[in-house]
N, C-alpha and C positions, 0 to 999 in steps of 0.2 A: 241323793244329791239333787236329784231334778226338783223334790218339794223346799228342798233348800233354795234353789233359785229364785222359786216360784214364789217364795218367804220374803226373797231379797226385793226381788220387781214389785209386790205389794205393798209392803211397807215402807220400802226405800233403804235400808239396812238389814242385814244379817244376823244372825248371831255369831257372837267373835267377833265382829267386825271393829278391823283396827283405826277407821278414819279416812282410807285410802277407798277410791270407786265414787262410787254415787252416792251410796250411804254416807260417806265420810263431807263429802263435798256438798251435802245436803244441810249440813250442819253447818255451814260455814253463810258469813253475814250475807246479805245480798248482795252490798255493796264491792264486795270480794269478790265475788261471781261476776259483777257489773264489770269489775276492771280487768277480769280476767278474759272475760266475752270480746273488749274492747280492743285484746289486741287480735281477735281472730279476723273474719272476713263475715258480711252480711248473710251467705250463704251458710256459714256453720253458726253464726248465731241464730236464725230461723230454724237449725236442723238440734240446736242444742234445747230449743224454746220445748220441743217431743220428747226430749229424753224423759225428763220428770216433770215437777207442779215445782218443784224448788226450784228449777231453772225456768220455768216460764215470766215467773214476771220480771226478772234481772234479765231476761233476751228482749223486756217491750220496754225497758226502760231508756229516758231518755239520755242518760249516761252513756250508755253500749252505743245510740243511734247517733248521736252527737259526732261520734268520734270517725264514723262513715259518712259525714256529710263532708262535703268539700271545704277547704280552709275559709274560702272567698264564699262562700253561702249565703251570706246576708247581701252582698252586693251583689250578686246572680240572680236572687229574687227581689232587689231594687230595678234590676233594668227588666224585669218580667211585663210583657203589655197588660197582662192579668194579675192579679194578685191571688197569692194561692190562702185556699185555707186548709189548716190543718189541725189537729190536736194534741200530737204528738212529736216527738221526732221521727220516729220508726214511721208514722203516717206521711211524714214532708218526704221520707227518704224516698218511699214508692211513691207519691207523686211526683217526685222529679224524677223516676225511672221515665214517663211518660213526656217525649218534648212539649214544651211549652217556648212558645215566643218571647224575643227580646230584646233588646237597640228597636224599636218600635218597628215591630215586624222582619228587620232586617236582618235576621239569623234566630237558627232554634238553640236551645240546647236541653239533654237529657245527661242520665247516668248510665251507666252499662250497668246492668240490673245485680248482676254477682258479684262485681267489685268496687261499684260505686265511682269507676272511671268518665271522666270527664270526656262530653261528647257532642259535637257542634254543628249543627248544616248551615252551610251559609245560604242565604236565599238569592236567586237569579237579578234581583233589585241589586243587592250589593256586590255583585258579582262586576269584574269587566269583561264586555263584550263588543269586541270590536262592530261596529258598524248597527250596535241596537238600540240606536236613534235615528235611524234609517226606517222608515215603515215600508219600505219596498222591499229589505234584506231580513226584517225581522219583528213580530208585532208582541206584544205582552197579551194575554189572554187568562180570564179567571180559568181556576180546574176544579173542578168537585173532589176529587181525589190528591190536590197536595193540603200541605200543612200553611203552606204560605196564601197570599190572598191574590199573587198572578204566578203565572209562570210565561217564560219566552218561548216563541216561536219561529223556528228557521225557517222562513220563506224562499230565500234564493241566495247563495253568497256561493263565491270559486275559494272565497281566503277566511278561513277559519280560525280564530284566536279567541278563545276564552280564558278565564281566571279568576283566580282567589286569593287573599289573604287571611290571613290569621293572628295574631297573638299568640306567640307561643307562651305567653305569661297565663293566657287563659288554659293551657291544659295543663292535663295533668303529670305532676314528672315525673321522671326512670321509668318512663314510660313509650313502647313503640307506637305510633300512631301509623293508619293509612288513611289517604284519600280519594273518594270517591266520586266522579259523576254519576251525579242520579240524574234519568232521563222517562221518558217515553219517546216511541217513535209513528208519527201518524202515518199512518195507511201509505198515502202516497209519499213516502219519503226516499230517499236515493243520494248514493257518493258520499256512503257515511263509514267505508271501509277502504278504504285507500290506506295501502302500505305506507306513506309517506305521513299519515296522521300518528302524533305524537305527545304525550305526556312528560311535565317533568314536575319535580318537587325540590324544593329548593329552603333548606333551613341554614342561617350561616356556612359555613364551609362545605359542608354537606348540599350535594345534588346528584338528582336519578333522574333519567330517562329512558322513558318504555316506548314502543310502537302498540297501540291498542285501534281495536277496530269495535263499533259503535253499531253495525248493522249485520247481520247473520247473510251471508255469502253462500246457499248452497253448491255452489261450481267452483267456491272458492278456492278447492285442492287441485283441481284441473284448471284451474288459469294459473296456479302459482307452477304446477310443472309444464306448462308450456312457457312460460318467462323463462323458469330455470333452463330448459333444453335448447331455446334458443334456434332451433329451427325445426325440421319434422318431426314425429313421432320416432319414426325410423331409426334417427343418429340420437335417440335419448341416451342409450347404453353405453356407446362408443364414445358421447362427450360427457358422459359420468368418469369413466374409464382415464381420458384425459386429463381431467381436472377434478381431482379427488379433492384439492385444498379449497376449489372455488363452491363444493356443492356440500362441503361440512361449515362453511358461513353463514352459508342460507338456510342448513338445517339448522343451525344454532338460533339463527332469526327467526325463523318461523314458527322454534318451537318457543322462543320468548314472545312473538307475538299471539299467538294462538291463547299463553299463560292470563293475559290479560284482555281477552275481549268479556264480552257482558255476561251479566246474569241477571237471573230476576229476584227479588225483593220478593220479604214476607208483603209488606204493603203492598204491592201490585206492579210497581215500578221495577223499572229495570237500575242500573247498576255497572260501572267497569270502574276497576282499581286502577289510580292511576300511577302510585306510587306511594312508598313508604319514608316515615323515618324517624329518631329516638328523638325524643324531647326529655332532655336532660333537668336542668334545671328551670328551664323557661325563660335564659336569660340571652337567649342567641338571638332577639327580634323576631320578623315578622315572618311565618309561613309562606312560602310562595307555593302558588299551584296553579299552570297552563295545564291548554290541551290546546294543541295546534295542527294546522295543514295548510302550508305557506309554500308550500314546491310544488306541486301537480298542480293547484290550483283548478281539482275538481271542481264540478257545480254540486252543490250540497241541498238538500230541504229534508225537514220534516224532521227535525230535532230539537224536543222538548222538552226544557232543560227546567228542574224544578229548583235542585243545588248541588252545591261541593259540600258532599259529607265527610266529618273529619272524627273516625274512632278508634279507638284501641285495636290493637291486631293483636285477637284472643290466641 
């Protein structure tokens, strides 16, 4: 049995073999394999490219690749600042896994590498920012480490308001998206975690809002149960005890905001979700996406905002 196998993996066929397996499917046109491949996913065309020498060239052809490029493709690489070269299709597909720039610097966009999902950052240029025409609240500065050619930086503000738009025509559809601030935060930065800071996303009828915090708080657990207790350590237990309905809110808050503070990026940058949501057809207009803190009216610095990244929630 096992030299039987061993028959089969060599040659590509068996003996007896009826047509069905590899053997059988070796025999069949490329163009067959091409249309077959096309309705899988980029990932099991590349893994099907291994199986055999029959299916490698019908996994590089431009048939299979074609059909994983985005519909809008030729107009995605008209507003490219660069022009790509390529020689294939399978070749354009992974170079557009890599962003490349567009609207003349004013947003990236890539593919999400496995399924060819449509993916955008907007850049801090196109972004609004209250008061970033002020050079006392906030200056633009080149970074060696973004993709863009400035990024913003927060110098001093109590009132916080940023945002983005989108096209929902530009993604992709039946498809959930989230959004993200991408950041860094300079050395001296501060009042970038106030409870009272807040995200929303907003696509036709649909909207969310989250509490998200921006700066890593180590005391943060001991200032929040001093709030909650409300006066000494001593009466923590006795005013738990008292109001069971007021301290299962705050754990419900806490543990939704805790859900959504930062992370850090393969790239080096940091990162916090701001919120999610489905883009159906692409016909509901424009993406909205804040992040605010308009009620304590902390003083704030050292928030450097590179963009609103907007991708697939794998």
């Amino acid at each position: 049995m096992e030299g039987r196998r061993r028959k089969m993996t060599e040659e590509g066929e068996g003996e007896g073999d009826d047509g069905a397996g590899i053997g059988g499917f070796a025999r069949l046109p490329e163009e067959c394999v091409a249309r077959v491949l096309a309705f899988t996913t980029p990932r099991d065309t590349c893994r099907a490219g291994l199986v055999s020498a029959a299916f490698l060239s019908a996994a590089a052809s431009d048939a299979v690749w074609a059909n994983f490029l985005p519909p809008d493709c030729a107009q995605i690489l008209s507003r490219a600042v660069r022009p790509l070269e390529y020689s294939s299709k399978k070749e354009l597909y992974f170079r557009l896994c890599d962003p490349i720039l567009v609207d003349d610097g004013g947003m990236s966009f890539h593919m999400e590498r496995s399924t060819g999902k449509k993916c955008y950052m907007i850049s801090q240029r196109t972004m609004s920012i209250i008061w970033s025409d002020h050079p006392q609240y906030w200056r633009r500065i080149h970074h060696p480490e973004s993709r863009f050619a400035e990024v913003a930086e927060l110098l001093s503000v109590c009132w916080l308001h940023i945002g983005g738009t989108i096209d929902s025509q530009l993604l992709s559809h039946r498809t959930t998206y989230a959004a993200y601030l991408v950041f860094k935060l300079a050395p001296d930065s501060y009042g970038l975690n106030s409870t009272s800071q807040f995200a929303s996303v907003k696509l036709g009828a649909y909207a969310l809002e989250n509490s998200v915090s921006l700066q890593p708080d180590n005391n943060e657990d001991d200032s929040d149960d001093d709030d909650n207790g409300g006066g000494d350590d001593d009466n923590d237990s006795e005013l738990e005890d008292d109001d069971e309905s007021k301290d299962a809110d705050e754990d419900d808050e806490e543990a939704r905001r805790k859900k959504v503070k930062m992370c850090l990026r393969e790239d080096g940058w940091l990162e916090v979700e701001l919120g999610e949501f489905y883009n159906d057809e692409g016909d509901e207009g424009e993406v909205e996406i804040k992040l605010y803190e308009t009620t304590e009216l902390h003083w704030k610095r050292g928030l450097i905002i590179q963009g609103l990244d907007i991708r697939p929630k794998l």
